[in-house]
C-alpha positions, 0 to 999 in steps of 0.5 A, a space after each residue: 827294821 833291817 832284818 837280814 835277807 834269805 841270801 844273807 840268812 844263807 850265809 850265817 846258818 853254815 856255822 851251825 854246821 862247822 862251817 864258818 863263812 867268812 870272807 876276807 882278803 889279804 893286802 900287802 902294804 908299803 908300811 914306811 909311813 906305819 912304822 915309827 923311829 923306833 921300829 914299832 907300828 903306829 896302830 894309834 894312827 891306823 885306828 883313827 884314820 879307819 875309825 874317821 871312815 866308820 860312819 861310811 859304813 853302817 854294818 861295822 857298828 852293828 850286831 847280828 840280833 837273833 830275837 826269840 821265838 815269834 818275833 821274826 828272823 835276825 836283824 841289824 841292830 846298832 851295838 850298844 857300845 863300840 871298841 875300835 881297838 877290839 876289831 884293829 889290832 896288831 899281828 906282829 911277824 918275825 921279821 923278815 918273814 917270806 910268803 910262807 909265814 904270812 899265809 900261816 899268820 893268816 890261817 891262825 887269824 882266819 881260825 879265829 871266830 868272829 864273836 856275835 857280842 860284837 860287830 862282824 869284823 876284823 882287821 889285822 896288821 901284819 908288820 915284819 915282811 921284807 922291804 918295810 912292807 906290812 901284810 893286812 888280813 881283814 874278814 867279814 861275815 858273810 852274811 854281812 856281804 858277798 864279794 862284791 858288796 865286800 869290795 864295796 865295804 873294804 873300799 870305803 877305807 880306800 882312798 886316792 893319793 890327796 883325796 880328803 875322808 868324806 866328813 861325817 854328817 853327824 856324830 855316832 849315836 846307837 838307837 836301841 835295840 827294837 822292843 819285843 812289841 815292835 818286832 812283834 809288830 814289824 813280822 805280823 806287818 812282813 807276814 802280811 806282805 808275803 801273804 799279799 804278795 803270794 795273792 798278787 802272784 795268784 791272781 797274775 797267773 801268765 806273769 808269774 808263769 813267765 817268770 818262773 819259765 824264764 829262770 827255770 833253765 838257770 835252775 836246771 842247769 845247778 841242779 840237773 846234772 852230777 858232778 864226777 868223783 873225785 878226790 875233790 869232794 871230800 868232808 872237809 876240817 876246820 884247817 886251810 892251806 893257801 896259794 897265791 897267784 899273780 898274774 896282769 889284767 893287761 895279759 889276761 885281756 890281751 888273752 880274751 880278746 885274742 881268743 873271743 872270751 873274758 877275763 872271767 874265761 881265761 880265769 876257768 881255763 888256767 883253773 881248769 889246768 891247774 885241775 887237771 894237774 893236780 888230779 894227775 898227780 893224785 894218779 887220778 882218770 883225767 882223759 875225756 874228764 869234765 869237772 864242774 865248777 859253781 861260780 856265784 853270779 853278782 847281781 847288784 846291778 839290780 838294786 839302786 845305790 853301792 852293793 851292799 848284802 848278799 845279792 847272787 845268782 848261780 852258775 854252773 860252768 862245765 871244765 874240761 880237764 880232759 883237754 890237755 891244751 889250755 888254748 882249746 880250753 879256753 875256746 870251749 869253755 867260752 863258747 859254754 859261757 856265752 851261751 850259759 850267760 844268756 840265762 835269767 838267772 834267779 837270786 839265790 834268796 828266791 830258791 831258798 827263802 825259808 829256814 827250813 828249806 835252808 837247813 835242808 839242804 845244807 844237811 845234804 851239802 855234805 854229800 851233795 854231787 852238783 859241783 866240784 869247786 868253787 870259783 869267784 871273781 870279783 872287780 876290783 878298784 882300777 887304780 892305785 889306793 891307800 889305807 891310812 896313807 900306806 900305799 895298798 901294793 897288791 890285794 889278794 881274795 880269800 873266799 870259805 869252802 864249806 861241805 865237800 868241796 875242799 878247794 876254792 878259788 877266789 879271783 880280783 882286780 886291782 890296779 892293773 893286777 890279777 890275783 888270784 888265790 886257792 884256798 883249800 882243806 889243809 888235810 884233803 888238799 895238801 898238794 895246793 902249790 902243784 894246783 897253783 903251778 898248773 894254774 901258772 902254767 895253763 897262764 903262760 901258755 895261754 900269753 905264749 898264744 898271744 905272744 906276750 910273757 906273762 911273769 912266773 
């Protein structure tokens, strides 16, 4: 029985706190090939071509089962019966619409609660943009994948110019829903092996104090210190706001190597200055001010076979906002993560493997003072892909924000490009361009360091 994770069961208890977690990403497509002779979009097509790659992915046929009480947590089961048609579907826009009107196409869907009755996804066509171009919107439930299982998901409808769909190794057939004796059966089996588990640990002392020593700094690091006030930390609504920004891998790591940092580095640099900006102008203390920002740190590298669930450790990364040059910036900040990263760091599903412990904290997630903002980078596929032959030109993250922090981040790799995206509370955050231009700025001038341009 697949029952869902701590780390996944981390992702679906948000929702009882008005706090969806979906992840997303927006692509924009050369839609010529979508598009038939009198002007309307071949959603037929698309279905089939998405649907010949379903049994790729197994969580796209699937619930999310909540048994009742004394028979375990949730756990994946096969939907009694599937519609393609209710999970890709057509959004049309008022052609041309610009930038503009496809960020406000895609709030309105990303408003639109995933229905438990059906499996957790959604795919959505956006025609009407200029040059023929077509925007897609496709969410996940969190607690299906984080951003790197979620590549990996979005990935298996991808394919190569030629490259033929994996054949399927046998027709889709639903097994049924587990009988109330076999979950029975499967928790008393769970409760076993925990309480084996615990005996185990009990009976290695020095090993398990070993292990507990050698995450304990990652942990202190999450939880030792408090973030300032600021604007930033707000009770945040139901409504979002976005900014996109583009900018080349092949600058970006021209930046790092240069400067004895990472991508990743002169990601928090360049976000760093798009802060300190925005607190500027909100007339906000910015001199000698260091923010902190909490960054999800993959670790599917783990476990054997593609990324798949909810599999992070945390870190925590001191910005400092006060800097006003963002080489400098970059040099600190570099300098602080290469010794963070030399932590253990601990999965999240291992600090916070019960329920109760869960809701505990996210009871006190509205209030907490840990962290400023949220910031998530992802690899992306290196070369050039497509989506039922349409040519995948850019893919842009969308990641949630949830308690008071009303500003999130989202980085990703694709095909020589570097997009980033600001997500934020609509009413805490409307100056989210004057944090997307600071982003751009502290951009070019960190390519400037390196005498390369980098576009605006």
């Amino acid at each position: 029985m697949d029952r869902l994770t701590a780390a996944d069961l981390s992702m679906a208890l948000p929702e009882e706190f008005g706090w969806p977690q979906d992840i997303g990403a927006l692509a924009i497509l050369d839609g010529g090939g979508l598009v038939d002779a009198n002007g309307r979009f071949r959603v037929e097509a698309v279905r089939l071509a998405i649907e010949a790659r379903l049994h790729l992915v197994l969580r796209f046929r699937q619930l999310l089962f909540t048994p009742r009480r004394g028979l375990g947590g949730p756990l994946w089961v096969d939907a009694p019966a599937f519609d393609i048609t209710d999970h890709v579907r057509v959004f049309p826009l008022a052609a041309p619409s610009d930038e503009a009107q496809l960020l406000l196409a895609v709030e309105q869907l990303r408003r639109r609660r995933l229905e438990r009755a059906r499996p957790l996804w959604e795919m959505w066509f956006l025609p009407g943009l200029p040059n023929g171009q077509v925007g897609l919107y496709i969410k996940v439930h969190h607690a299906v994948a984080d951003g790197v299982a979620g590549v990996a998901l979005l990935g298996a409808f991808l394919s190569r110019e030629g490259e033929a769909t994996p054949p399927a190794t046998h027709p889709w057939r639903p097994a049924p829903i587990p009988s109330s004796q076999g979950l029975f059966a499967d928790n008393l089996l769970r409760r076993a092996r925990a309480v084996g588990r615990l005996f185990s640990a009990l009976t290695r002392p020095a090993d398990t104090m070993r292990r507990m020593r050698a995450g304990l700094p990652a942990v202190r690091e999450v939880f030792a210190e408090k973030a300032p006030r600021t604007s930033l930390n707000r009770p945040i609504g139901a409504d979002r706001t976005f900014a996109l920004i583009r900018s080349r891998l092949e600058v970006t790591k021209r930046i790092a190597h240069a400067h004895g940092a990472t991508v990743n580095d002169v990601l928090l640099a360049a976000i760093a200055g798009g802060l300190r900006e925005l607190l500027a102008g909100r007339e906000e203390h910015v001199d000698g001010l260091v923010l902190r920002a909490f960054i999800p740190v993959s670790l599917h590298r783990r476990q054997p076979g593609p990324a798949r669930g909810n599999l992070d450790g945390a870190m925590v990364v001191p910005l400092p906002i006060g800097v006003p040059d963002p080489v400098r910036r970059l040099v600190l900040i570099a300098a602080d993560t290469s010794e963070r990263k030399k932590k253990a760091r601990p999965a999240a599903g291992t600090l916070f493997s019960s329920r109760v412990i869960q809701r505990a904290f996210l009871r006190y997630a509205a209030r907490q003072r840990l962290m400023n903002v949220y910031v998530a980078n992802v690899p992306g596929p290196p070369a050039p892909l497509s989506l039922a032959a349409a040519p995948v030109l850019e893919v842009f993250p969308v990641v949630p924000i949830m308690a008071n922090m009303t500003l999130g981040v989202g980085a990703l790799t694709y095909a020589g490009q570097f997009t980033i995206t600001a997500v934020a509370d609509r009413d805490a955050c409307p100056d989210i361009n004057v944090f997307a231009e600071g982003v751009r700025n502290s951009l070019r001038t960190l390519a400037a360091s390196v005498l390369v341009t980098e576009p605006r």
